[in-house]
C-alpha positions in Angstrom: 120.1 132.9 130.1 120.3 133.3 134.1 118.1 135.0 136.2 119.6 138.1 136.3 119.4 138.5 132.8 116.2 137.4 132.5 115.1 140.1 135.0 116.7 143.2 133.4 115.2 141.8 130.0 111.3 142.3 131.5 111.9 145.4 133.3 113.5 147.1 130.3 111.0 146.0 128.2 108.0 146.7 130.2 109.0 150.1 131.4 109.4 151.0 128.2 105.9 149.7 126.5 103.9 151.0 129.1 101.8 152.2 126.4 101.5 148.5 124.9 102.0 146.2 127.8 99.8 143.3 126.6 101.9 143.6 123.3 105.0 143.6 125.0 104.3 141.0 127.3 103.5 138.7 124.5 106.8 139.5 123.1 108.3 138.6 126.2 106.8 135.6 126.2 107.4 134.3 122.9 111.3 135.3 123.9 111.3 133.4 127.3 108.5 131.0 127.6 110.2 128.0 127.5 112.0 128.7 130.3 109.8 128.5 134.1 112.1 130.9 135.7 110.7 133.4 133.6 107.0 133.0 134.8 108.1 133.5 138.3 110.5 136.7 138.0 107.7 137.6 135.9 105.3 137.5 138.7 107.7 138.5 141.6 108.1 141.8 139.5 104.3 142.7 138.8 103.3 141.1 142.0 106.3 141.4 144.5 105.1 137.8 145.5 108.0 135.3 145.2 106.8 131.7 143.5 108.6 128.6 142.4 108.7 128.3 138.5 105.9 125.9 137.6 102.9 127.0 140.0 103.9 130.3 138.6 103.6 129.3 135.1 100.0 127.7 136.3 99.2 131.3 137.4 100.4 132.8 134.7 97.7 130.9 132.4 95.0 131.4 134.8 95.3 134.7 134.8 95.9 134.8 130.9 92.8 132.8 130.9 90.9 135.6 133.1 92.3 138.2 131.0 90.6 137.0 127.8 86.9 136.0 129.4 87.5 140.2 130.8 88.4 141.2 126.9 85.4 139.1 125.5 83.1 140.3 128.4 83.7 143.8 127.9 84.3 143.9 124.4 87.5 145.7 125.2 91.0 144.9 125.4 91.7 144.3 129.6 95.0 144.7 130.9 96.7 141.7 131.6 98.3 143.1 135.4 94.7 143.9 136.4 94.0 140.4 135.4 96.6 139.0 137.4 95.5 141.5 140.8 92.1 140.1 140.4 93.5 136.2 139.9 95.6 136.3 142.6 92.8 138.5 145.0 91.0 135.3 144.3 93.2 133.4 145.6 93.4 133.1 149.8 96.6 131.1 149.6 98.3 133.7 147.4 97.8 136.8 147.7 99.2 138.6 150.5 100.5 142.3 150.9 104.4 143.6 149.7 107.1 144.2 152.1 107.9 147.5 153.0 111.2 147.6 150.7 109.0 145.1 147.7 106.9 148.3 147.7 109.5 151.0 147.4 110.7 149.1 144.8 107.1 149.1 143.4 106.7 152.8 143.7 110.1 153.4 141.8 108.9 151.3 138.7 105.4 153.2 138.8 106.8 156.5 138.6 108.8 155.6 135.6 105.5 154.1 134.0 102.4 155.3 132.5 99.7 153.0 133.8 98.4 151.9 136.9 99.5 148.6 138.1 96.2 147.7 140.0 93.9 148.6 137.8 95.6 149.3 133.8 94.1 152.8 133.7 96.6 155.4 133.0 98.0 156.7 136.3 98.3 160.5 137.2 101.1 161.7 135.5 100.5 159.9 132.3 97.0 161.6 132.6 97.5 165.3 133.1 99.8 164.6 129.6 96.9 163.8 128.2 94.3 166.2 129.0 96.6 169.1 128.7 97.2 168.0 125.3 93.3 167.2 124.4 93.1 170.9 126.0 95.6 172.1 123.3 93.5 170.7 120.3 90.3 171.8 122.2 91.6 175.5 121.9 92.7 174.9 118.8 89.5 173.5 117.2 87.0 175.1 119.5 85.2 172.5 120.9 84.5 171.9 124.8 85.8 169.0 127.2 83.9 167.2 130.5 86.1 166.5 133.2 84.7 164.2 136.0 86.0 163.7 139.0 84.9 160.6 141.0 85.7 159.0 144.5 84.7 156.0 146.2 82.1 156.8 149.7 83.7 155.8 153.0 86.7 153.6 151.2 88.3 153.3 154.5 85.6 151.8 156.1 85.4 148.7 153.6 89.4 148.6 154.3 88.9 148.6 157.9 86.1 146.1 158.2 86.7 143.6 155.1 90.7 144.2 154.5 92.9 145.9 152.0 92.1 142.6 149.8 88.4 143.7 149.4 89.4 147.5 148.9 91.4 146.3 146.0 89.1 144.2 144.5 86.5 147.5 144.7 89.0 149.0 142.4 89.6 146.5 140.5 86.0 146.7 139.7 85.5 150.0 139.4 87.8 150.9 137.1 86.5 148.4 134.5 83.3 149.7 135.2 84.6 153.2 134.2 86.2 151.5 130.9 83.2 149.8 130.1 81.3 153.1 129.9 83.9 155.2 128.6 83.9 156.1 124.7 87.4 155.1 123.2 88.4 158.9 122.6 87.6 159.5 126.3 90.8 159.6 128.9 90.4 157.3 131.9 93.0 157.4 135.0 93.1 156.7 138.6 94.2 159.4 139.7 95.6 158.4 143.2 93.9 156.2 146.2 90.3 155.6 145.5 89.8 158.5 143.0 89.2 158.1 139.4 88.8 161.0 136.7 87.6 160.9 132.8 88.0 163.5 130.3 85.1 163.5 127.7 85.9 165.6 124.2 83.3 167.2 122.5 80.9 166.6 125.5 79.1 169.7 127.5 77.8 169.7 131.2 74.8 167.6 130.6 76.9 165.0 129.1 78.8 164.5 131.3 76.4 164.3 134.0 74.8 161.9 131.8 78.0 160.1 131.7 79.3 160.6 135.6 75.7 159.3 136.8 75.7 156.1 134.7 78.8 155.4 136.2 77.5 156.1 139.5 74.7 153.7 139.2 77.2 150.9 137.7 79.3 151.0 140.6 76.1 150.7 143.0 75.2 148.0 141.5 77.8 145.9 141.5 77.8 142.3 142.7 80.1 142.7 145.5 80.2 141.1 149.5 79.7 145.0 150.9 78.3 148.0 149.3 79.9 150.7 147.6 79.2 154.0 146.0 81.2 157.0 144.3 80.4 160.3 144.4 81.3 162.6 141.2 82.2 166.5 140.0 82.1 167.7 136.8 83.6 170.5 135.5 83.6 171.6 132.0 86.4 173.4 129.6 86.3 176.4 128.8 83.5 177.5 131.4 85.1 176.1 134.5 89.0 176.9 134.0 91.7 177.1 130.5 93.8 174.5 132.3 94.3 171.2 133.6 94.6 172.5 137.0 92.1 174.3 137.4 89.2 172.0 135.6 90.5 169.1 138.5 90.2 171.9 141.3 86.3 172.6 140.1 85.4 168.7 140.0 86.9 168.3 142.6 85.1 170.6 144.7 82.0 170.3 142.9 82.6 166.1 144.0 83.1 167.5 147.7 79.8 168.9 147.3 78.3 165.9 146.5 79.3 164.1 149.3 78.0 166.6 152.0 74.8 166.4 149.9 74.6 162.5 151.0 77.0 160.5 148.8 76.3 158.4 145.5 75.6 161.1 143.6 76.9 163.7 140.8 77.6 167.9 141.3 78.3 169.7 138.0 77.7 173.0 136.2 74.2 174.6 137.7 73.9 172.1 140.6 72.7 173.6 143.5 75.0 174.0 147.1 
């Protein structure tokens, strides 16, 4: 099988188990590993970085490797492209930014998926699916839903002073840190840039604020070469809005507030302005 045809093979199948990607990356490989090419259109089309067949096949175990200490670490199934980000962030020699038109051609395949590419959370769109449908069965059933609302303090500044590597790497570590607290009914996404959201069923406004705080304090302490905080709003369903829309609007502002209140902290229900 030639390049080409190796090439439409992974894109077909990964765009269309974004749901499963680990699963369908192993079915890839099973299909293909025998053959190095594979590893390194593999890599050129997760990574947009272009690599000859066998160092990519090294990386390709590394970062398999990485993926599986993550798993075991958070006792939690880790997505294998965040693996890969943080293998290859590790890495001076390889890791450099896409081209302008390797990044186009990024953006196309993301809005055509359902996950995150930096970080394996679910990414926006694939998110508001979900919480308006946990907001149908909420109705239904008659329980109440958290939404939190979270963004990383002065993010441009760790860009501008350590480099878009390090800002990546923050995410990186902050989303696992918001899987790693995150109850397997709860919906996790980034939800653009350096803001992440959570929806919590069946939790109230204290909950959450439970919830949203532990997370704050996780990502403040993090072992990292510069600090780095989030601030969070919480709004709760049905008390703070009947749709999607207007729960995000209320965190959102409520995660504003929390920032002109001095950062690294959490605004919900009954906070004072």
């Amino acid at each position: 099988m030639n390049q080409v045809q190796i090439s439409r093979s992974i894109k077909q199948t990964l765009l269309s188990d974004s749901l499963c990607f680990n699963e369908a990356l192993s079915s890839l490989q099973s299909s293909y590993g025998d053959n190095p090419e594979f590893y390194s259109i593999l890599i050129r089309l997760l990574a947009q970085k272009a690599i000859e067949p066998h160092r990519a096949r090294e990386i390709y175990r590394a970062a398999q490797d990485l993926q599986e200490r993550l798993s075991t670490g958070m006792h939690a199934s880790v997505d294998f492209r965040s693996a890969l980000m943080e293998y290859l962030l590790s890495q001076e020699s390889l890791y450099t930014f896409p081209t302008v038109v390797e990044y186009q051609e990024y953006e196309q395949q993301q809005n055509h998926a359902l996950t995150d590419f930096l970080t394996g959370l679910s990414n926006r769109r694939f998110f508001e699916t979900q919480c308006t449908q946990e907001l149908h069965r909420a109705r239904r059933h008659g329980y109440r839903i958290a939404l939190v609302f979270a963004d990383v303090d002065d993010f441009k500044s760790i860009n501008d002073e350590f480099g878009h590597k390090a800002g990546d790497m923050a995410l990186i570590r902050i989303a696992r840190c918001l899987q790693k607290n995150a109850r397997i009914e709860d919906i996790t996404a980034r939800f653009g840039g350096e803001e992440f959201v959570a929806v919590l069923p069946h939790t109230d406004g204290q909950g959450a604020m439970v919830f949203a705080q532990r997370l704050c304090q996780a990502v403040a302490s993090m072992k990292l070469p510069y600090s780095i905080t989030l601030s969070a709003g919480v709004a709760v369903f049905p008390e703070d809005g009947m749709k999607v829309r207007d729960l995000l609007d209320t965190a959102d502002r409520r995660m504003y507030q929390a920032k002109s209140q001095g950062k690294n902290q959490v605004t919900g229900p009954g906070s004072r302005s």
